[in-house]
C-alpha positions in Angstrom: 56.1 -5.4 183.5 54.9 -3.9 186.6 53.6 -0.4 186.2 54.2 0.6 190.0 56.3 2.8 191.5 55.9 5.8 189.4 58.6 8.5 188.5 57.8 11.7 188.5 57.8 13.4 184.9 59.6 16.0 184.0 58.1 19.4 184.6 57.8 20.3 181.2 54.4 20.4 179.3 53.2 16.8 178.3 55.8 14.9 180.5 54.3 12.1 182.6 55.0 9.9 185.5 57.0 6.7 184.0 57.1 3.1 185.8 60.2 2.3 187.1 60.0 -0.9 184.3 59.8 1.7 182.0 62.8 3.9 183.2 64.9 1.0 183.3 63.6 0.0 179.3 64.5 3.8 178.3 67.7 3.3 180.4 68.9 0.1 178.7 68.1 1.6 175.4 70.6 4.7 176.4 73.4 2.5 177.1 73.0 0.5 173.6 72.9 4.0 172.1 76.0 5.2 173.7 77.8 2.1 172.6 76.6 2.9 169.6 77.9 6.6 169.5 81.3 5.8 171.0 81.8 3.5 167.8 80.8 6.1 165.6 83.4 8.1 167.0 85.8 5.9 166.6 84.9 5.9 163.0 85.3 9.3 163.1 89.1 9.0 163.7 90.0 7.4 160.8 90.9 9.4 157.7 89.4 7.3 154.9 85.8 7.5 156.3 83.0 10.1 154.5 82.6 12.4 157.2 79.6 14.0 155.9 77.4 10.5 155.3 78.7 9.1 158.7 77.6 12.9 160.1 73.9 11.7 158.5 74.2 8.4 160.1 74.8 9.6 163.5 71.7 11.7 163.2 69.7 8.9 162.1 70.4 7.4 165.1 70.1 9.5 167.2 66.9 10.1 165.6 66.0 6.3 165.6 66.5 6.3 169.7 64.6 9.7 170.6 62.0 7.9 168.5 62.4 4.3 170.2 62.3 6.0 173.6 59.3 8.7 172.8 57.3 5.1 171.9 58.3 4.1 175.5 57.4 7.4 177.6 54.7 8.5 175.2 54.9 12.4 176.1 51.8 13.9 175.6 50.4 16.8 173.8 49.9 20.4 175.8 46.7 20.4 177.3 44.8 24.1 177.4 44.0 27.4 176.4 47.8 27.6 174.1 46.4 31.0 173.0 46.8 31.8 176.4 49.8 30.0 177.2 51.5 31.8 174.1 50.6 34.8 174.9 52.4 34.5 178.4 55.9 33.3 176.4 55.3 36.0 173.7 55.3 38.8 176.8 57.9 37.1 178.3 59.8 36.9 175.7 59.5 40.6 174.8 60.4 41.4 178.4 63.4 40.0 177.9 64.6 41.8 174.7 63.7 44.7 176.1 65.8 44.1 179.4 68.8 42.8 177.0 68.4 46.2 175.1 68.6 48.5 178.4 
């Protein structure tokens, strides 16, 4: 797998640039899970299926993917000062409930 050109990451804390080999892995791995999902919901029609255990089921793979695809990306954890980071959020967050109360 060629690790050139790079995607940008997301612009969220610990997203990095990807390889386009990589993309396409994560990709491929979203349409097997969406095949996945559609027959689940098919499943879901019928009347003589558990709903709740195929409810559990459904999360377990969704769960299995994000998992799969995080071993892929590799996101990485927030890098410094989170006492000052959270602090910032904490603000802004009062901020908000203030403006929501007015």
């Amino acid at each position: 797998m060629s690790d050139d050109p790079k995607h940008v990451g997301l612009p969220v804390a610990g997203y990095v640039a990807q390889s386009a080999d990589k993309v396409a892995l994560v990709n491929n791995n979203k349409l097997v899970e969406e095949a996945v999902l559609r027959l689940l919901d098919q499943l879901a029609e019928l009347p003589d299926v558990d709903k709740r255990w195929l409810s559990i089921g459904r999360t377990e793979i969704e769960k299995g993917f994000m998992a799969i695809n995080r071993s892929v990306f590799r996101p990485a954890r927030v890098e410094g000062d989170l006492n000052l980071q959270i602090s910032g959020l904490i603000a802004a967050l009062i901020a908000g409930l203030s403006e929501a109360k007015e």
